[in-house]
Backbone bond lengths (Angstrom), bond angles and torsions (degrees), N, CA, C in turn:
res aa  C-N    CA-C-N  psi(-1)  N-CA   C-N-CA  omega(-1)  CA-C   N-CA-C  phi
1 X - - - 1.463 - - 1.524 108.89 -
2 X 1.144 133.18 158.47 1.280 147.63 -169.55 1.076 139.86 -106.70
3 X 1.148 151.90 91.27 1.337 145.24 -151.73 1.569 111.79 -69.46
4 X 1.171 141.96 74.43 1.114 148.04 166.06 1.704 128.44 -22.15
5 X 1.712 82.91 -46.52 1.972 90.99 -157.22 1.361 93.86 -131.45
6 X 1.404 109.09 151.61 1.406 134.05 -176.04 1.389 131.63 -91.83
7 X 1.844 96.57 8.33 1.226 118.09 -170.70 2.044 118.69 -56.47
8 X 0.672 147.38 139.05 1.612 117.45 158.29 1.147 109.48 -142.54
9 X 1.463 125.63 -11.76 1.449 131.69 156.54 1.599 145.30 -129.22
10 X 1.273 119.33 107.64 1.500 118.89 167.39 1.026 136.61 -73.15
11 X 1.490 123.85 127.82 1.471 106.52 160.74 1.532 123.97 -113.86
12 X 1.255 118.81 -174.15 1.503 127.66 -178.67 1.500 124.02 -142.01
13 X 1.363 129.21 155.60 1.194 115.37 153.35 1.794 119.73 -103.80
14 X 1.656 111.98 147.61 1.342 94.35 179.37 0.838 132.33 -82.53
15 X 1.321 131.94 -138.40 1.741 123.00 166.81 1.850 96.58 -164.22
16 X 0.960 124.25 -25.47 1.486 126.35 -166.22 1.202 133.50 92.23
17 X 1.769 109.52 28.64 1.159 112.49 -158.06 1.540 91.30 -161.14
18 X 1.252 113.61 -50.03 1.678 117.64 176.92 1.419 107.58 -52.95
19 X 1.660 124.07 135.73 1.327 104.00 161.99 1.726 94.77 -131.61
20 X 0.921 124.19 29.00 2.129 127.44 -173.17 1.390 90.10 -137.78
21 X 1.699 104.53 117.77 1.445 112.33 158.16 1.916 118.09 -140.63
22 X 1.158 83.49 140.57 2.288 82.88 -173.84 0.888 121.72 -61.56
23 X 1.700 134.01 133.14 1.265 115.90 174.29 1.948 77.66 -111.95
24 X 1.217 84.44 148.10 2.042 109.75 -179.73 1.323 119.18 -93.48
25 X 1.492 117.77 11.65 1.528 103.09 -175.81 1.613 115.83 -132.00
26 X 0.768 153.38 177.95 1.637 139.20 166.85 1.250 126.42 -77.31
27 X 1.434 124.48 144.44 1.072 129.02 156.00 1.421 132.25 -127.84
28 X 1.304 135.49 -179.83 1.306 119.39 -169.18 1.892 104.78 -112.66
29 X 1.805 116.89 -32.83 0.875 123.40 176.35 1.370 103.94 -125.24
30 X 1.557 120.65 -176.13 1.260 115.11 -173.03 2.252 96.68 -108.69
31 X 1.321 90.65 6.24 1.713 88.82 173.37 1.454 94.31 -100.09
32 X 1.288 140.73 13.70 1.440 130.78 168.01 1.851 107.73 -100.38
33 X 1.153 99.18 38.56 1.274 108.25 -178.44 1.685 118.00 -147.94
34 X 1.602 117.25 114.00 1.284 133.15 -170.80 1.570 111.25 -94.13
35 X 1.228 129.81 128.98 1.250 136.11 173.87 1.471 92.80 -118.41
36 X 1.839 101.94 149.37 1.137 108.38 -173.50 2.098 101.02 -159.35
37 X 1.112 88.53 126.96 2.010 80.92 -167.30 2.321 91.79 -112.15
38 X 1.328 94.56 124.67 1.214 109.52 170.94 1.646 103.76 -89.33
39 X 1.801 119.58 135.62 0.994 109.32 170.24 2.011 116.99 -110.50
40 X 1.220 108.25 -169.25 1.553 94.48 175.31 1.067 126.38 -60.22
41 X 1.506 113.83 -11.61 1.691 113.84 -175.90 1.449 97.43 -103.37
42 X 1.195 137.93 24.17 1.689 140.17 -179.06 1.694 123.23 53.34
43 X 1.797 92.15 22.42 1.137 107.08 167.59 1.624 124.28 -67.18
44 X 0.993 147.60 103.44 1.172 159.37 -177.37 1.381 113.30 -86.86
45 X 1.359 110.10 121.39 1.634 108.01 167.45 2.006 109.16 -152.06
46 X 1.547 103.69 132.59 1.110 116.92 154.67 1.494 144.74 -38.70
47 X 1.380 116.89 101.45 1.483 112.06 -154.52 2.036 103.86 -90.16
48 X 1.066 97.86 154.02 1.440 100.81 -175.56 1.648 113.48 -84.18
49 X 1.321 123.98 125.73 1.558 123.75 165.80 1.682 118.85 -45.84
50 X 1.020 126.56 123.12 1.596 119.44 172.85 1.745 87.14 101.64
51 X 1.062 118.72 -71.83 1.688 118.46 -159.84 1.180 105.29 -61.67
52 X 1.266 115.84 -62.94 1.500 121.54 -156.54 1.826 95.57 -90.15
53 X 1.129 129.80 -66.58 1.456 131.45 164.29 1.949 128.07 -143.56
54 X 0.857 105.40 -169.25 1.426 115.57 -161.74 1.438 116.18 -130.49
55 X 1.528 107.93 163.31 1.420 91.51 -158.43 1.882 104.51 -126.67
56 X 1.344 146.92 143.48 1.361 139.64 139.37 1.540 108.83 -108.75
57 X 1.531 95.70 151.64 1.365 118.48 168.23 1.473 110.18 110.75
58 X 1.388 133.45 10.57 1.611 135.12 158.21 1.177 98.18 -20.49
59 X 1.324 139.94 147.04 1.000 131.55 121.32 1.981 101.51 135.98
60 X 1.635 110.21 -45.63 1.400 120.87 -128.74 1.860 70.35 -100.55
61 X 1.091 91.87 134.77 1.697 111.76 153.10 1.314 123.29 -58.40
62 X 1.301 142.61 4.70 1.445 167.87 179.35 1.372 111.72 -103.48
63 X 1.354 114.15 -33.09 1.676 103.50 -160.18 1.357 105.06 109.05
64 X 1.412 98.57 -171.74 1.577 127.33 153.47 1.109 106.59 159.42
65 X 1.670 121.39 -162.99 1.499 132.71 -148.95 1.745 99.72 -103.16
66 X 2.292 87.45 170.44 0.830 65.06 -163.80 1.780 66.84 -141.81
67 X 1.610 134.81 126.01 1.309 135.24 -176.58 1.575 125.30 -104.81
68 X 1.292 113.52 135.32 1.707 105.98 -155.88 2.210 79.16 -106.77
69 X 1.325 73.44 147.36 1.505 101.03 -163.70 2.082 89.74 -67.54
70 X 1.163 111.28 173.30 1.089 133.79 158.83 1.021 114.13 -65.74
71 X 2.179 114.77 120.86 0.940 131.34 -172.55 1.689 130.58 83.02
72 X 1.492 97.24 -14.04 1.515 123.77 149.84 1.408 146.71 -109.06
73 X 1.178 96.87 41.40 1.765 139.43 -147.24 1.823 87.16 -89.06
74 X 1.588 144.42 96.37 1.031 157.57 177.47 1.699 113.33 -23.15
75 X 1.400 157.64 75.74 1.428 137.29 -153.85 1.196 121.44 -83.25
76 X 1.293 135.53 -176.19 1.798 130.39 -129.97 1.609 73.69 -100.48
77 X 1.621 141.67 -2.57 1.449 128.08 178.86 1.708 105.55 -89.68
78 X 1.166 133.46 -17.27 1.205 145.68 -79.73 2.070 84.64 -151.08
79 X 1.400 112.01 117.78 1.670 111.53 -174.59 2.034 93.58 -120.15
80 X 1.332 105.94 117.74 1.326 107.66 177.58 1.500 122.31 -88.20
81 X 1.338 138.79 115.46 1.216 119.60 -166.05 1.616 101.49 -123.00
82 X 1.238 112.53 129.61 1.642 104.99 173.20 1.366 114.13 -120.65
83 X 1.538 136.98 118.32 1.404 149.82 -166.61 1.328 96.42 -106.65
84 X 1.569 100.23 159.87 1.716 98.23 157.04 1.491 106.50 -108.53
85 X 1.213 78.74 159.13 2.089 80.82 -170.51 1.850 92.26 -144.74
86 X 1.758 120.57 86.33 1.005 113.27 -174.72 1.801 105.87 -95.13
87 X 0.837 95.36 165.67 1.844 104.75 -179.40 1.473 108.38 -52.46
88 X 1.537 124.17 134.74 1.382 114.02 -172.00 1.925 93.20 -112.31
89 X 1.211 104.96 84.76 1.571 126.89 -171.34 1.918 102.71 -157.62
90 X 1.182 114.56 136.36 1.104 125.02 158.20 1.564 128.35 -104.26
91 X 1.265 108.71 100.98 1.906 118.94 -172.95 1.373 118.50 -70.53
92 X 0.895 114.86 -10.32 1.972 120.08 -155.79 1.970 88.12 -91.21
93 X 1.340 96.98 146.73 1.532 110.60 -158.46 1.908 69.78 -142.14
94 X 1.506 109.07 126.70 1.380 122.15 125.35 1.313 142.57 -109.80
95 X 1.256 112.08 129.39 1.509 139.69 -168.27 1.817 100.05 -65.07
96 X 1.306 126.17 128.80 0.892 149.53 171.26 1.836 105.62 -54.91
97 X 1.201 129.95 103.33 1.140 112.07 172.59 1.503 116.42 90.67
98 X 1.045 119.81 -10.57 1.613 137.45 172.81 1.799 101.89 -72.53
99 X 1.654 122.82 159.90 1.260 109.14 167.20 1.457 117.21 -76.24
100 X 1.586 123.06 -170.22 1.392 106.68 -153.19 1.403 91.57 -88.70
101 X 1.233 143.19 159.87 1.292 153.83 -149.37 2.142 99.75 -101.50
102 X 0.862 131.01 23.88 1.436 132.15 -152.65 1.190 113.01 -32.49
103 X 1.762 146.67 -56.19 0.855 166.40 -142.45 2.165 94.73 -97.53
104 X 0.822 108.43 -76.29 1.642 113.56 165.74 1.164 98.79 -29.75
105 X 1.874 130.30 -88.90 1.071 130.51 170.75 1.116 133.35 1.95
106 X 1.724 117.31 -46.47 1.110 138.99 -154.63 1.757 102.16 -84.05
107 X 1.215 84.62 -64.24 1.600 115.66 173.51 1.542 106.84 -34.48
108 X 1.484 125.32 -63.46 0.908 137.61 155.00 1.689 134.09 -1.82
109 X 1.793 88.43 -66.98 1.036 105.16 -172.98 2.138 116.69 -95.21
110 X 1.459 102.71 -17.52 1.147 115.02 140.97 1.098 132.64 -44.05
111 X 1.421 125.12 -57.20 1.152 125.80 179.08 2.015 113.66 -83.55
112 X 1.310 105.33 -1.93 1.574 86.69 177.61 1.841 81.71 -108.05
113 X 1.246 156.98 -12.42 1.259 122.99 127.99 1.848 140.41 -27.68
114 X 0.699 109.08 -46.35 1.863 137.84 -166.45 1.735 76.45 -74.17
115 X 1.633 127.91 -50.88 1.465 107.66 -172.37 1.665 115.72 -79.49
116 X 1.162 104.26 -46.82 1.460 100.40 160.15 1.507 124.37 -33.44
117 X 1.190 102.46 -45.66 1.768 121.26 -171.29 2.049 94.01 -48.13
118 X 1.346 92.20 -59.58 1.464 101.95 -155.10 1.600 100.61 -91.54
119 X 1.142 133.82 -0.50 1.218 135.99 122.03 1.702 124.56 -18.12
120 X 1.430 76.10 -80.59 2.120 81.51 170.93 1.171 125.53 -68.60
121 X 1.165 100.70 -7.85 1.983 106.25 -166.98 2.019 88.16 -63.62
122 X 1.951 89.72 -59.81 2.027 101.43 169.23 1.171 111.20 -43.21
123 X 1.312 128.52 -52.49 1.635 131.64 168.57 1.155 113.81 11.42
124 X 2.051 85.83 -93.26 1.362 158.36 -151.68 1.591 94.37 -60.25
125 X 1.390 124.69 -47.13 1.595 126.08 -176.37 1.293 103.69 -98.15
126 X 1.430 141.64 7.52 1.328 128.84 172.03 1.283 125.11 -94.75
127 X 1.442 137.59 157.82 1.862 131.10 172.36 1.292 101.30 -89.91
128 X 1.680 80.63 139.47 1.516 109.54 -169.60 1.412 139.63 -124.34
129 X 1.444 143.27 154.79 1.473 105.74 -179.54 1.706 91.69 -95.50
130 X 1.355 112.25 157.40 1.207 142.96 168.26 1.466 95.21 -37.60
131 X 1.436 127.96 167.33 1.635 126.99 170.09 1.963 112.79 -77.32
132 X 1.165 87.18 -26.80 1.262 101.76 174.19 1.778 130.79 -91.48
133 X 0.902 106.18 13.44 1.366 124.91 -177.22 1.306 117.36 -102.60
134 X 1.513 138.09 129.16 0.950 126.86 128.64 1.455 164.23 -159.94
135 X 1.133 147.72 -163.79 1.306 162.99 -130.38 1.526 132.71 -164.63
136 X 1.314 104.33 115.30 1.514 99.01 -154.70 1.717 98.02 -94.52
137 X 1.155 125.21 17.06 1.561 105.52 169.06 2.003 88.45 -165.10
138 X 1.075 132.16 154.04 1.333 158.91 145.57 1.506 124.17 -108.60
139 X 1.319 107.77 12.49 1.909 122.77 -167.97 1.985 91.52 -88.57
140 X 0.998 118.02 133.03 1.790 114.10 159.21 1.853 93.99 -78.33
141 X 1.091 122.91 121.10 1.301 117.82 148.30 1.468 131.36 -64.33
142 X 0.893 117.80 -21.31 1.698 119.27 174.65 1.309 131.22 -91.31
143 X 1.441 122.07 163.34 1.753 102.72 -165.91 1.699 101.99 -104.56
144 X 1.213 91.59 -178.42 2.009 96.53 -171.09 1.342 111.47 -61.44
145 X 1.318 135.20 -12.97 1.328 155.34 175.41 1.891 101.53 -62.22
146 X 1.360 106.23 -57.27 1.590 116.56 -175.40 1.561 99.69 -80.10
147 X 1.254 116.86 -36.27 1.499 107.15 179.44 1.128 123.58 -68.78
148 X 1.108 115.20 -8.39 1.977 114.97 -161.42 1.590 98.23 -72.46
149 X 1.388 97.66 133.52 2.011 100.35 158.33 2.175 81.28 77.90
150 X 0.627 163.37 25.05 1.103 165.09 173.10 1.607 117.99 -102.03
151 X 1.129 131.36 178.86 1.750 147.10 155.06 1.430 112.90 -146.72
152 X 1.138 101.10 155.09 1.487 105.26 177.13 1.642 115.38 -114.65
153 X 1.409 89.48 154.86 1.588 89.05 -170.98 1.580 119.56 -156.83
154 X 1.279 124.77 -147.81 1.833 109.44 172.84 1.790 99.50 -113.46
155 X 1.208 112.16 152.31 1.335 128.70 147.87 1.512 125.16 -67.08
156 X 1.316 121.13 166.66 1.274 98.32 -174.80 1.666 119.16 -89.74
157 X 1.276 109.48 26.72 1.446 116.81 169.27 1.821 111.21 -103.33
158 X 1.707 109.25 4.01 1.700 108.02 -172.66 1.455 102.30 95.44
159 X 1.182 118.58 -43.20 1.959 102.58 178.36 1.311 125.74 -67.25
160 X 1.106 101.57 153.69 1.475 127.28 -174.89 1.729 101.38 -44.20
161 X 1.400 111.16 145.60 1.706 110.06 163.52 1.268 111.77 -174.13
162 X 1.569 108.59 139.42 1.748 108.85 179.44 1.539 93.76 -100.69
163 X 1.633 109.48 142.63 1.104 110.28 -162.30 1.419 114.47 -154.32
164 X 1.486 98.94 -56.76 1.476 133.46 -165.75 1.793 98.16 -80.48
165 X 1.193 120.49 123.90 1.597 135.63 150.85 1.467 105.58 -60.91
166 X 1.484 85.38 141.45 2.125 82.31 175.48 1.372 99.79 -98.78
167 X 1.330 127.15 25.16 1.226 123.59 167.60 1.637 110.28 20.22
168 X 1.668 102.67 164.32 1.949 123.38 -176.45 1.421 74.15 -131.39
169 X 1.495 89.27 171.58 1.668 143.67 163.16 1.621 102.08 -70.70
170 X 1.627 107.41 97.37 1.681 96.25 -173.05 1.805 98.00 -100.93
171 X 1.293 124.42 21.00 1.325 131.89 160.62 2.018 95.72 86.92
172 X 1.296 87.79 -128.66 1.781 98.76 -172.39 1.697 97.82 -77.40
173 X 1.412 91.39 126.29 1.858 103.99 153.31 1.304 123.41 -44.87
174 X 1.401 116.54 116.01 1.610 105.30 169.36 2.053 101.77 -134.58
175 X 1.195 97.19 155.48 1.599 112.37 -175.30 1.931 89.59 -55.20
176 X 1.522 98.46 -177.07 1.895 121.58 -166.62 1.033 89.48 -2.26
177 X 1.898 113.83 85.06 1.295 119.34 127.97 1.241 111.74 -143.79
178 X 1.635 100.26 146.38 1.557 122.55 174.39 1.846 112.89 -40.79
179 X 0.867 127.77 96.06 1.853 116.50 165.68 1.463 103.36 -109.11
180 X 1.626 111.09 133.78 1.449 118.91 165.26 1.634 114.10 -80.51
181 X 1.283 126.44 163.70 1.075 120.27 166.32 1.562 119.63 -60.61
182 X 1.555 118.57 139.90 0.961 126.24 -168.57 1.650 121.36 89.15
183 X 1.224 119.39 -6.63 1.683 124.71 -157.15 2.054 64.94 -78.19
184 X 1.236 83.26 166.85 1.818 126.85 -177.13 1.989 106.93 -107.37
185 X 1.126 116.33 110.89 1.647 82.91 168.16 1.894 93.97 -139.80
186 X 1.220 97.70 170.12 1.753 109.64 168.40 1.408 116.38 -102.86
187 X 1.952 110.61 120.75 1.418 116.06 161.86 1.447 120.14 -55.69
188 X 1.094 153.80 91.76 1.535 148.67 -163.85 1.698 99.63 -69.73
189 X 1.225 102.06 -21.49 1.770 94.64 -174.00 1.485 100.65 -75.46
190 X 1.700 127.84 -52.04 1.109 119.79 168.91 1.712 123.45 -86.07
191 X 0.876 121.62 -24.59 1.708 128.72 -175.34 1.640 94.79 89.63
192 X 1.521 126.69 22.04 1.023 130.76 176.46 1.929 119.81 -81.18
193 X 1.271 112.54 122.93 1.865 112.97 -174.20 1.575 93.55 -92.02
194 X 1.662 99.35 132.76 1.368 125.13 155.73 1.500 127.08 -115.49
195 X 1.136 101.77 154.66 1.284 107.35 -179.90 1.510 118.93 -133.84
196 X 1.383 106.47 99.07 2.164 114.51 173.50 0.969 127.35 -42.41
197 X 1.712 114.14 105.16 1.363 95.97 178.96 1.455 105.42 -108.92
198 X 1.707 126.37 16.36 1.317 116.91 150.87 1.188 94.46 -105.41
199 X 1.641 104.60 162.69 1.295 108.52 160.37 1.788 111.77 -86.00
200 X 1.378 97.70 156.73 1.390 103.57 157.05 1.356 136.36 149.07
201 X 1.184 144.72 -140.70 1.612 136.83 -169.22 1.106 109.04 -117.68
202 X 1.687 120.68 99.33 1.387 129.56 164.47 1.202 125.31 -37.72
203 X 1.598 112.70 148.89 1.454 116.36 -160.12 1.780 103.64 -170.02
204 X 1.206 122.83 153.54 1.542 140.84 -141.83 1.564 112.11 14.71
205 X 1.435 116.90 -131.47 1.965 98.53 -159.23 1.684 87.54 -135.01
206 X 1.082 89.43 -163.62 1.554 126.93 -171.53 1.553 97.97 -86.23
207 X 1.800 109.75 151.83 1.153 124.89 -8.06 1.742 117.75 -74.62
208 X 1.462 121.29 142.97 1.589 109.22 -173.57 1.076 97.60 -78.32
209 X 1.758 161.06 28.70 1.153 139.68 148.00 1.534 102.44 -72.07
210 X 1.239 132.89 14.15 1.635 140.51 -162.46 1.069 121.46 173.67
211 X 1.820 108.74 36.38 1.373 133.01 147.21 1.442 122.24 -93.66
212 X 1.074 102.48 153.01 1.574 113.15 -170.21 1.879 112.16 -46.32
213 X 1.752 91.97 -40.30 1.676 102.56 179.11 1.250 115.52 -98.28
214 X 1.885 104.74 57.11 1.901 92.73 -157.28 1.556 97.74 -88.45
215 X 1.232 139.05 -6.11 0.827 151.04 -158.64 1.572 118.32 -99.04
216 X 1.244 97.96 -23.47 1.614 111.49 165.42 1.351 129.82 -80.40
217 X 1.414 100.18 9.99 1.592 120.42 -151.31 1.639 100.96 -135.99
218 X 1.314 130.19 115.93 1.236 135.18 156.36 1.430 137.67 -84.72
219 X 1.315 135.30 121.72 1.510 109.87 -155.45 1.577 101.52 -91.58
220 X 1.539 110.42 138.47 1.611 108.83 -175.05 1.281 103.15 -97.13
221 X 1.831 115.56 -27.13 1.580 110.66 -156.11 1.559 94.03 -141.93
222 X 0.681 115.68 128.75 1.896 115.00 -168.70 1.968 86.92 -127.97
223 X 1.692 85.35 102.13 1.722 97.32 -179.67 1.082 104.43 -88.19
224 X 1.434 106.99 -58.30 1.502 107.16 176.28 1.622 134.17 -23.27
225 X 1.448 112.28 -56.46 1.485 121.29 175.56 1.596 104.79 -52.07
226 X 1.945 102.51 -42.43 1.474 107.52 -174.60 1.565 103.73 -50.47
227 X 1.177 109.12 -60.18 1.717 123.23 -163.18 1.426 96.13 -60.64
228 X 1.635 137.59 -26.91 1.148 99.02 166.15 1.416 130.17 -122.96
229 X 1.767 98.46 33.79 1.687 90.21 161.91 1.333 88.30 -108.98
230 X 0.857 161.18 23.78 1.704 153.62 155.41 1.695 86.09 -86.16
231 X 1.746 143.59 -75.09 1.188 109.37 163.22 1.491 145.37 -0.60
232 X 1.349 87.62 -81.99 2.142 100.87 172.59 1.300 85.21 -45.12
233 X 1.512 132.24 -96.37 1.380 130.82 -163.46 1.310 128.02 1.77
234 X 1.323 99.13 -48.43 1.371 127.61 -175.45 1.319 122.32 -60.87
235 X 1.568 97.87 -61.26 1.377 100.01 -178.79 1.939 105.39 -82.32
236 X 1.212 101.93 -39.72 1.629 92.20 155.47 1.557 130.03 -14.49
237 X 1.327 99.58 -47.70 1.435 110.77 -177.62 1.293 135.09 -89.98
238 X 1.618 102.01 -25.24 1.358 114.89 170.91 1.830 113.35 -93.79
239 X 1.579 111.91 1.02 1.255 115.40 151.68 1.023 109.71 -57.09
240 X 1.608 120.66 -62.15 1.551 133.41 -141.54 1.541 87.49 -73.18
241 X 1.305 112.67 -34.65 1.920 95.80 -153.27 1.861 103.89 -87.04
242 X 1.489 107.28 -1.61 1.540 139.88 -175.00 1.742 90.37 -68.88
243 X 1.632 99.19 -74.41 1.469 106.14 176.83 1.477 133.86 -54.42
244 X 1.497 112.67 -21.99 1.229 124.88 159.40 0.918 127.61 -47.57
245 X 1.616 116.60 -46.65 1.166 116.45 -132.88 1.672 89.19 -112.50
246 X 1.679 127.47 -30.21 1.398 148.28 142.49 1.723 96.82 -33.67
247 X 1.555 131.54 -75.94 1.291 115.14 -168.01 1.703 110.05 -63.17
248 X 1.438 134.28 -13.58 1.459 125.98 -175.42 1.392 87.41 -95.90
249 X 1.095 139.35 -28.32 1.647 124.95 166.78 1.442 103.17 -46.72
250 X 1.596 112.87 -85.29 1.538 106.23 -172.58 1.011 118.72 -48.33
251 X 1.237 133.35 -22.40 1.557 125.15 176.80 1.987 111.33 -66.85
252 X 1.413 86.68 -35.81 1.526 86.39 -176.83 2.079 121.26 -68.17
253 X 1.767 79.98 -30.36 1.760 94.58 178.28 1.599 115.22 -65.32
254 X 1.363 102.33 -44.71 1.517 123.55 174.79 1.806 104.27 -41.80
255 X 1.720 102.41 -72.87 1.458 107.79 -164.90 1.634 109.00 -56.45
256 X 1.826 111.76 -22.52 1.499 108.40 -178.67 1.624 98.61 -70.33
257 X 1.237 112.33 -67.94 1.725 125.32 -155.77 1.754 95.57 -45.15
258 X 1.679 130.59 -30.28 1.321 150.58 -178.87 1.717 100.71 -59.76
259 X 1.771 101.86 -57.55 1.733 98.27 -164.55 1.794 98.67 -80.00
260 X 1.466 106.40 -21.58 1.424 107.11 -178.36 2.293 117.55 -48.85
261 X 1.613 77.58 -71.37 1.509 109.33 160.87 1.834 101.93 -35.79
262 X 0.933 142.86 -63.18 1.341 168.74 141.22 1.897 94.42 3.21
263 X 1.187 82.27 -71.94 1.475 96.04 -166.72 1.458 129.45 -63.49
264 X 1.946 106.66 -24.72 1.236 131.01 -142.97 1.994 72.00 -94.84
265 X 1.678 103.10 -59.27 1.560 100.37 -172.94 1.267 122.18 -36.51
266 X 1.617 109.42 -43.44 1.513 135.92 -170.13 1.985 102.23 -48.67
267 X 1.586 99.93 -43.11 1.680 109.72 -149.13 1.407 73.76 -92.05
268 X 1.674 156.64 -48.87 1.261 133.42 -134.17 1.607 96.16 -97.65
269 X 1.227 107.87 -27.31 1.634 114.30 174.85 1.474 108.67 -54.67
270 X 1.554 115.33 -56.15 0.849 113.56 156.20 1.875 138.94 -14.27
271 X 1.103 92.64 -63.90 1.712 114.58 -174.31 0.854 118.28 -74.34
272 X 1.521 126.41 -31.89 1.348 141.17 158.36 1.608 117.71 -48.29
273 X 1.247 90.78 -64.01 2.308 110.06 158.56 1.986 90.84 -21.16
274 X 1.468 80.05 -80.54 1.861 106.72 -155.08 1.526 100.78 -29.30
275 X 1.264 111.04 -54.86 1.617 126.51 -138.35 1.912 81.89 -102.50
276 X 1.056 146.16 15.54 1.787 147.17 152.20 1.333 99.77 -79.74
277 X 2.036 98.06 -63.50 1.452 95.34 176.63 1.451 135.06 -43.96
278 X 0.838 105.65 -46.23 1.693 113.28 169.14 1.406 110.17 -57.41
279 X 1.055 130.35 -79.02 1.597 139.45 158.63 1.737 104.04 0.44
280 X 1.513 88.73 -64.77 2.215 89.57 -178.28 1.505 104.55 -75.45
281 X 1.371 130.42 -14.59 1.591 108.01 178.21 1.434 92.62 -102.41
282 X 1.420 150.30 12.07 1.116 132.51 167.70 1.611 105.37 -81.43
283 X 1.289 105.58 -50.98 1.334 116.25 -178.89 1.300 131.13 -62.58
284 X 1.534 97.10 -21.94 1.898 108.50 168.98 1.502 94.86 -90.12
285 X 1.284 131.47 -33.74 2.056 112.76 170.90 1.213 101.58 -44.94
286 X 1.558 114.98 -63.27 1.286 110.24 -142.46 1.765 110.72 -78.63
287 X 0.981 119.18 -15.00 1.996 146.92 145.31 1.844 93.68 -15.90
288 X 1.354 81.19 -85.70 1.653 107.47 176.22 1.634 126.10 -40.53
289 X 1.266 98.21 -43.79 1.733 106.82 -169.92 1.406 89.22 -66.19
290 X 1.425 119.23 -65.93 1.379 130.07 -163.69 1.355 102.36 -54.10
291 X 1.462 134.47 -36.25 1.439 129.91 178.17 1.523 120.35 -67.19
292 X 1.449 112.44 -33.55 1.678 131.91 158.57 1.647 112.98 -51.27
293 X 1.638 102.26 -51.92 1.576 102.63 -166.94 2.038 91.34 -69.40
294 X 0.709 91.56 -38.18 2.043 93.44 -169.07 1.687 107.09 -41.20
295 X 2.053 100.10 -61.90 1.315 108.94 -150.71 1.879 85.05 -67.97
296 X 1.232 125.42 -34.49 1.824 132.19 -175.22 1.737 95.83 -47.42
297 X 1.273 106.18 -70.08 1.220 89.41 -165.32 2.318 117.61 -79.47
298 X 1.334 110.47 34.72 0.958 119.53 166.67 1.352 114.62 -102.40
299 X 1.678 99.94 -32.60 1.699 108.18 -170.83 1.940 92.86 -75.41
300 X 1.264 100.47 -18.59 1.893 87.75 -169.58 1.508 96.51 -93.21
301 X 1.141 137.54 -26.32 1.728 109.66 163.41 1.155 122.54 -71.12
302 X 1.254 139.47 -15.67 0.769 126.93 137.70 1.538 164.74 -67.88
């Protein structure tokens, strides 16, 4: 039979209720088959054959199922993945002089496909260089002793190199002290964060933008600049609320000097009134006087 498809792993999501899911590719036994349940925290764990569930379809070039026992029922957090994972051993024994085994044979050669298969599946999830890329070594030269507390990374030719300390947060900078590359520390003169990218033994003071080792030092967090445009800001603001509070003044002087003005019209209008009135009772006396002096000198000719 023939191996058609290149399949070797499915996955699923659960639900808490499903317990039958297909795996699509062949196998020969039902122990050439890995179940594996991812949870929400990317916890991964290997489920047991017989305990956890059971298997049909060994054999069939189709696949078949695969049923999680009671109480191991996959949940709606819950990613089911089933691989094949066949034995990387070859069993088939030919007999010297026997006819040719065809069907075995076959099997044989099935199954050193099926390893290849799952070969690439590892491939398929590993980092890689491009086809076009390259790199004259992928070997770490150093032993686990030099690697510890380390990362790896490129040189400046593209190769591989352990080098870099994963350095901590060693808090406030202080002179004769050991820093690895990468350690974190705080300028206290500025509240400024650096970060070492040599290693080595501190020496004269603060601030390190204008220390002797300023150069060993990368700035990650530049507070200072922070601390003083949040300053400006500041006073920025207590300008603006300065000018506010200057334009609701004049506004307030304006609307007085307005009702004042207001008032001044009010009183001269006034006076104007007053001083007519007078005008018409002067002019009605003097009406009168002259009407007195008239009838007087009528009563004296006579």
């Amino acid at each position: 039979m023939t191996i058609s498809s290149t399949t070797v792993k499915n996955s699923y999501s659960g639900n808490g209720t499903l317990d039958t899911f297909n795996y699509t590719f062949k196998i020969f036994a039902d122990a050439d088959i890995q179940v594996i349940i991812r949870d929400a925290s990317a916890t991964e764990t290997v489920k047991t054959l017989t305990t956890h569930y059971t298997i049909t379809g060994a054999g069939s070039a189709s696949g078949g199922t695969i049923v999680f026992t009671a109480g191991n029922i996959p949940t709606a957090t819950e990613t089911v993945v089933i691989r094949r994972a066949s034995p990387q051993t070859q069993a088939i024994d030919y007999i010297a002089n026997d006819p040719f085994p065809a069907e075995s044979h076959e099997e044989g050669l099935d199954r050193s496909m099926m390893a290849i298969q799952q070969l690439q599946e590892e491939v398929d999830r590993s980092i890689k260089l491009s086809r076009t890329n390259t790199m004259n070594s992928t070997e770490f030269t150093v032993g686990d002793t030099d690697r510890a507390g380390k990362i790896f990374g490129f040189d400046s030719n593209g190769e591989l190199v352990v080098s870099q300390e994963l350095g901590t947060f060693k808090g406030n900078w202080s002179a004769s002290t050991t820093y690895s590359a990468r350690d974190i520390v705080k300028d206290t003169s500025t509240n400024n964060i650096f970060l070492a990218n040599t290693g080595h033994t501190s020496s004269g003071s603060q601030p390190l933008t204008t220390n002797t080792d300023s150069a060993k030092w990368d700035l990650l967090v530049d507070a200072a600049s922070a601390t003083t445009s949040a300053t400006n800001a500041a006073a920025s603001a207590t300008a603006a609320a300065t000018s506010a509070t200057n334009a609701s003044t004049s506004e307030t002087n304006a609307a007085t000097s307005a009702t004042t003005a207001t008032t001044k019209a009010g009183e001269a209008s006034t006076s104007a009134t007053n001083a007519e009135t007078a005008k018409t009772a002067a002019e009605t006396a003097q009406a009168a006087a002259e009407a007195a002096l008239d009838n007087l000198m009528i009563d004296f000719r006579c």
